[in-house]
C-alpha positions in Angstrom: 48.2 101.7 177.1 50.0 101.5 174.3 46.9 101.7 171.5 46.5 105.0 173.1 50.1 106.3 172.9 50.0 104.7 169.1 46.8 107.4 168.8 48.6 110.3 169.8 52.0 109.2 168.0 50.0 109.3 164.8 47.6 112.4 165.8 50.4 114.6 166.7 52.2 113.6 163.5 54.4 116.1 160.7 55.0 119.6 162.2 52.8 119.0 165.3 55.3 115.8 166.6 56.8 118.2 169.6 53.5 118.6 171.2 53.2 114.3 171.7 55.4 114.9 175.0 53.0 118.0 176.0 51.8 117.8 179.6 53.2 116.3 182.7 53.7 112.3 182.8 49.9 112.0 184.4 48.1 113.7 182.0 49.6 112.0 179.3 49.3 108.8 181.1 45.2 110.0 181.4 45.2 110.5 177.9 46.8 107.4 176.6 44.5 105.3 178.7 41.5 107.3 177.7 42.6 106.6 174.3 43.2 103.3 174.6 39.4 102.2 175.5 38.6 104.3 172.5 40.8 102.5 170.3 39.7 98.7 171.7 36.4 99.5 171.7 36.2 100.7 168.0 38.1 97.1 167.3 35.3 95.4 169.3 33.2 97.7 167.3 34.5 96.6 164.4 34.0 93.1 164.8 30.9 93.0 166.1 29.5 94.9 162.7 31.1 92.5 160.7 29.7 89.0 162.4 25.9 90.9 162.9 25.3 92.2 159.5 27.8 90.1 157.2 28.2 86.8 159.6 32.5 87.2 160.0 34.2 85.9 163.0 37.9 86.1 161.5 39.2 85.2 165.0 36.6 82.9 165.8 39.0 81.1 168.4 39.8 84.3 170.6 37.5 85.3 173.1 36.8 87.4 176.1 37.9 84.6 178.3 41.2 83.7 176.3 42.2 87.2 176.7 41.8 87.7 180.3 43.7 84.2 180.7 46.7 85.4 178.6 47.1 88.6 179.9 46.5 86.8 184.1 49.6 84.2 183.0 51.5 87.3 182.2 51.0 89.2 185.0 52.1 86.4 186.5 55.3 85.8 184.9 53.8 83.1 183.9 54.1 81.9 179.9 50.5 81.2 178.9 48.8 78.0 178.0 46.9 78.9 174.8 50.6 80.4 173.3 51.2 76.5 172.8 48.4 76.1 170.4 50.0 77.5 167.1 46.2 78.6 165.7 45.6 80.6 169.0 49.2 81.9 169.1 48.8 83.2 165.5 44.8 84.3 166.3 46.3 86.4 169.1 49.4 88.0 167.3 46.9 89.2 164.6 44.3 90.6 166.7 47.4 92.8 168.3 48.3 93.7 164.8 44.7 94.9 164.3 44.4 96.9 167.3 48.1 98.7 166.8 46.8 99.2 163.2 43.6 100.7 163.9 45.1 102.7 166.7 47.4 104.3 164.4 45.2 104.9 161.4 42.3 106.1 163.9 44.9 108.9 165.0 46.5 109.9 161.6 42.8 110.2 159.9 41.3 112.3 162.6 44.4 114.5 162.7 43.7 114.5 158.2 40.3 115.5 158.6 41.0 118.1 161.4 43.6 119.7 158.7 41.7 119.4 155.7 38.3 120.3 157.0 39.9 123.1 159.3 38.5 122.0 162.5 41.5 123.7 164.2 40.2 127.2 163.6 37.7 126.1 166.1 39.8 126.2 170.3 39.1 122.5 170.9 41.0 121.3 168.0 43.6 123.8 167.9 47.0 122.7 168.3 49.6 124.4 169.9 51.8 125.3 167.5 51.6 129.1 167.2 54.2 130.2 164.4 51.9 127.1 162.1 49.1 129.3 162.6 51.0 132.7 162.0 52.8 131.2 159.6 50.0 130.5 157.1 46.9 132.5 155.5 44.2 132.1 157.9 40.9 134.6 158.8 42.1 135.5 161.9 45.8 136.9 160.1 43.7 138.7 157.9 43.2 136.5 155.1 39.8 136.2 153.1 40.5 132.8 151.5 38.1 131.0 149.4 37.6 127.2 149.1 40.4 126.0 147.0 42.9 128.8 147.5 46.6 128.6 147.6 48.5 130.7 149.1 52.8 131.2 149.5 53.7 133.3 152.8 56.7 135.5 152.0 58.4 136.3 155.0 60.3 139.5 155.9 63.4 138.7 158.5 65.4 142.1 159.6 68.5 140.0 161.5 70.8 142.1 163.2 74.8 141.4 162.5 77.7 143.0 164.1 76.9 147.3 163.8 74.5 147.1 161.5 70.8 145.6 161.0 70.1 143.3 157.3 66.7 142.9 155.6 65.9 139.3 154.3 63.2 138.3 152.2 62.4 134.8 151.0 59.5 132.1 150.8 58.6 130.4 154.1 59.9 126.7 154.2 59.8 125.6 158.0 60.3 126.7 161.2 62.4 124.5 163.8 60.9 124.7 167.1 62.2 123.3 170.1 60.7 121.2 172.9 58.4 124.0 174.4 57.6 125.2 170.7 59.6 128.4 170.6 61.5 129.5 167.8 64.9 128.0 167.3 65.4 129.1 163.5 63.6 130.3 160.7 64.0 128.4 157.3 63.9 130.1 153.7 63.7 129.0 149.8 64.8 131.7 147.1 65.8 133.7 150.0 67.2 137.7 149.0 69.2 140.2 151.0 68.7 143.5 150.7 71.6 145.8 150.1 71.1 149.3 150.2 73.8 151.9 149.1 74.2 155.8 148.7 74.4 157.0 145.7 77.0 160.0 146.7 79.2 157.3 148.3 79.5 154.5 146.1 78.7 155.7 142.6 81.4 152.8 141.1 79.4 150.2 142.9 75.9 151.2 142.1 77.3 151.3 138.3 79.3 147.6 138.6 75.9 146.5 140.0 73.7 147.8 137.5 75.8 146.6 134.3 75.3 142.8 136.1 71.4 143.1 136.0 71.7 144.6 132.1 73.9 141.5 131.7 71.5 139.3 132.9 73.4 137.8 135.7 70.7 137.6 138.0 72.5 138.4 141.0 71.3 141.7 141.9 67.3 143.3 141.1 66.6 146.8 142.0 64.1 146.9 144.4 63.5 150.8 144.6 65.1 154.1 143.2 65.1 156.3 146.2 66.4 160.3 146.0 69.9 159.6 148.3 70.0 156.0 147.8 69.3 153.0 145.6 68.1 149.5 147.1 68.8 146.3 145.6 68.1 142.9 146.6 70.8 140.1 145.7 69.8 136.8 145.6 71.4 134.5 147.9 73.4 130.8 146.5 71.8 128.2 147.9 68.1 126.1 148.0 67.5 127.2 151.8 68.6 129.7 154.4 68.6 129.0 158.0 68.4 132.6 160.2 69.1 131.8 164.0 67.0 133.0 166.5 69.2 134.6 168.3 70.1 137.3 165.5 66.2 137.8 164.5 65.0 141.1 165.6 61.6 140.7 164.0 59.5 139.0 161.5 56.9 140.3 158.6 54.4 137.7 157.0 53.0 138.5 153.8 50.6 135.8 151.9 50.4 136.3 148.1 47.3 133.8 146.4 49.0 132.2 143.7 46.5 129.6 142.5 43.3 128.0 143.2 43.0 124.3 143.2 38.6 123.9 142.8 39.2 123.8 138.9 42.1 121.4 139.5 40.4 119.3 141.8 37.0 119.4 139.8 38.7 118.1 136.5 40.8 115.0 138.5 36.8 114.3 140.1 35.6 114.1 136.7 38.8 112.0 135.4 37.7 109.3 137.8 34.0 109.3 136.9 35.3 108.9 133.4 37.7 106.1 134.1 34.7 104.3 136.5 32.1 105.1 133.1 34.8 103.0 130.4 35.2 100.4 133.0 31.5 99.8 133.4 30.8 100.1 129.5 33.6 97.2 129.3 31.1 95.5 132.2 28.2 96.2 130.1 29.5 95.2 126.8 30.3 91.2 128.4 26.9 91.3 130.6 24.9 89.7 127.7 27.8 86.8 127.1 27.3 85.8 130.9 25.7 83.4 132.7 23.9 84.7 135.8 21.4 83.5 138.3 19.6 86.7 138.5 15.3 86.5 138.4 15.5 89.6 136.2 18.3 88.7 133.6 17.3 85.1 132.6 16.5 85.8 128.9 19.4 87.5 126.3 16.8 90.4 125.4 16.9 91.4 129.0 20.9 91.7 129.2 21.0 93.4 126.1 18.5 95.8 127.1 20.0 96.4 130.3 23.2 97.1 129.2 22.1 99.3 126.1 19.8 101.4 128.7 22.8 101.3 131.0 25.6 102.8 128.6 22.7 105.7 127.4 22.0 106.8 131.1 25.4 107.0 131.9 26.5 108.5 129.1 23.6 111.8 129.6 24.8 111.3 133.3 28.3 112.2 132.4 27.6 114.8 130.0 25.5 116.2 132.9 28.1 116.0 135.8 30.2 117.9 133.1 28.0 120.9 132.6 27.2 121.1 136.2 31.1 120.9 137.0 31.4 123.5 134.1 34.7 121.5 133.0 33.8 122.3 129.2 31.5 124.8 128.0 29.9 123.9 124.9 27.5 125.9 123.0 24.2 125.3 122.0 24.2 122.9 124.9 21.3 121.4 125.8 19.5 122.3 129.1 19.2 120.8 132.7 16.2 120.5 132.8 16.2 119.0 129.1 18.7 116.4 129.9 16.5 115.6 133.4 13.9 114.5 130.7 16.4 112.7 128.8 17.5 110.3 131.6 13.9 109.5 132.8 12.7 108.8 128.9 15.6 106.1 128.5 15.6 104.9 132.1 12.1 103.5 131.1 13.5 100.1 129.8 13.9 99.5 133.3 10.8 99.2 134.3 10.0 96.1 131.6 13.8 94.7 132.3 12.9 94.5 136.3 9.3 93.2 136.0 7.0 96.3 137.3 5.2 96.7 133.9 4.8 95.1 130.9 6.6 95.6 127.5 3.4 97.5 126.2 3.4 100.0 129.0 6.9 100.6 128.5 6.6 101.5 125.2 3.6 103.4 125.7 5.5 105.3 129.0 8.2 105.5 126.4 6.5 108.1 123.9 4.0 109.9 126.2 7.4 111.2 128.2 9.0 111.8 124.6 5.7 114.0 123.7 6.1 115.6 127.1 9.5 116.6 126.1 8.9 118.1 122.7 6.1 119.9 124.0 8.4 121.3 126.4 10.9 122.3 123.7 8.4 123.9 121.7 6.8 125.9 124.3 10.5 126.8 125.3 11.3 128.1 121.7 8.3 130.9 121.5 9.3 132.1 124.7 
């Protein structure tokens, strides 16, 4: 039972964490014991992959039959035999650990991926947290979003207090929910108050107000110039604002884009591949000084040819994954199709380093592609 309640402690995680209690105390007990076989049998899963392809039995000494023992003693009340045999004490306590572990991570990655890949727009994934969903810029709110958009939801509150009604505007920062996920209060950052006043009524005010803003005070910012009236909004002291439910009268979402992350992400990809690209030039550069027991490095021409070919392929392959990621746009670059040619004509080495042809034919291979690709070039250039 309780790898399944692990699963839904973990899937149900962050702003979701009210709906772990959803249901009545038989469905969840369905679910956790549903769960449960899930979670053991990706364990047994798990270790059966790793003594079929790659021969590891890390808990050689726990079996099927030690299990059912253990767990028979304790129904029992009974203190079980193999807990005096300190190697199958410690064998046991670490296969527990494994299965608690693997229960949780199981449900915290499959709750990531539904998030990140957006499975929840589709019904079956949804969760049932309705103001997340209102709260946020999705299709269904209106919202044509591409990949890598950002987006901050400003959020309208009119509150009503005493005899009169008050406009607040601010960015959304959370909502607090109670059990049943209904609205208990409403959370804003950089939150204003509108404050609107007659200009027949209070022309000492209006002027008091406007001499702040031309001081630079940054209390008050006209918001609009109207005939009878003039309406400001005055920033509120203070990093968040907490509105009670009780005084909301209604709510207005607005989502304003204010970045998008693809270049971001695209330049932090190639970062890696750049970091990975030095670290294997380091590999290459000590290759030739090693000893290995490999058919196809056993001579010191080989490993320097390796490793030369190596560092030139990556290097085009880089240059390539740049163009194609548009990170840096050069000019006079050269063209895909160009740089295609490039990587085949020096990945010819390989064939003489790994035996299919002879140094002769690689040679040989070696120039007829290089006449291939001038002749390319030049038929490119009178077009």
């Amino acid at each position: 039972m309780f790898p399944g309640v692990l699963f839904r402690k973990f899937y149900f995680s962050g702003q979701f964490g009210n709906q772990f209690e959803q249901g009545n105390l038989l469905e969840r007990f369905l679910w956790s014991l549903f769960l449960s076989l899930v979670c053991l049998s990706s364990v047994s899963l798990l270790f059966f992959i790793l003594g079929y392809f790659w021969n590891l039995h890390p808990l050689e000494n726990i079996n099927y039959d030690k299990i059912s023992s253990i767990f028979q003693n304790l129904a029992r009340n009974e203190f079980p035999k193999s807990f005096t045999d300190k190697i199958e004490f410690r064998s046991f306590l670490i296969l527990i650990f494994i299965i608690y572990f693997i229960s949780a991570s199981l449900g915290y990655i499959i709750h990531i991926v539904i998030r990140t890949l957006a499975f929840d727009r589709f019904s079956i994934f949804k969760f049932k947290n309705n103001w997340h969903y209102l709260s946020q810029a999705y299709k269904e709110n209106g919202v044509n979003r591409k990949i890598g958009d950002v987006y901050t939801t400003l959020v309208d509150v009119l509150v009503k207090n005493n005899t009169k009604d008050e406009l607040y505007q601010g960015i959304l920062n959370n909502f607090i929910l109670d059990k049943e996920d209904k609205l208990e209060n409403i959370v804003l950052s950089k939150a204003y108050k509108f404050v609107s006043i007659e200009k027949s009524e209070n022309e000492s005010k209006i002027d008091d107000i406007n001499e702040s803003i031309n001081n630079g005070e940054n209390l008050f910012t006209l918001h609009r110039n109207y005939t009878n009236k003039i309406v400001y909004k005055k920033s509120i002291d203070g990093n968040l604002l907490v509105l009670p439910k009780d005084n909301i009268i209604n709510i207005n979402f607005t989502y304003v884009k204010t970045s998008n992350k693809v270049k971001y992400w695209k330049t932090r990809f190639f970062g890696l591949l750049t970091i990975s690209y030095l670290l294997i030039i380091v590999m290459l550069v000590i290759l030739p000084f090693l000893e290995i027991k490999v058919l196809y490095f056993n001579s010191l021409w080989k490993k320097f040819a390796f490793s030369a070919t190596t560092f030139l392929v990556l290097s085009i392959i880089i240059n390539l994954i740049e163009d194609l990621l548009k990170i840096k746009i050069a000019k006079n670059a050269t063209s895909l199709k160009d740089k295609i040619f490039i990587i085949i004509l020096f990945s010819t080495p390989y064939l003489w380093i790994f035996n299919l042809i002879t140094g002769i034919y690689t040679v040989l291979l070696f120039f007829i592609i290089l006449f291939i690709l001038i002749a390319i070039q030049n038929n490119d250039k009178k077009t």
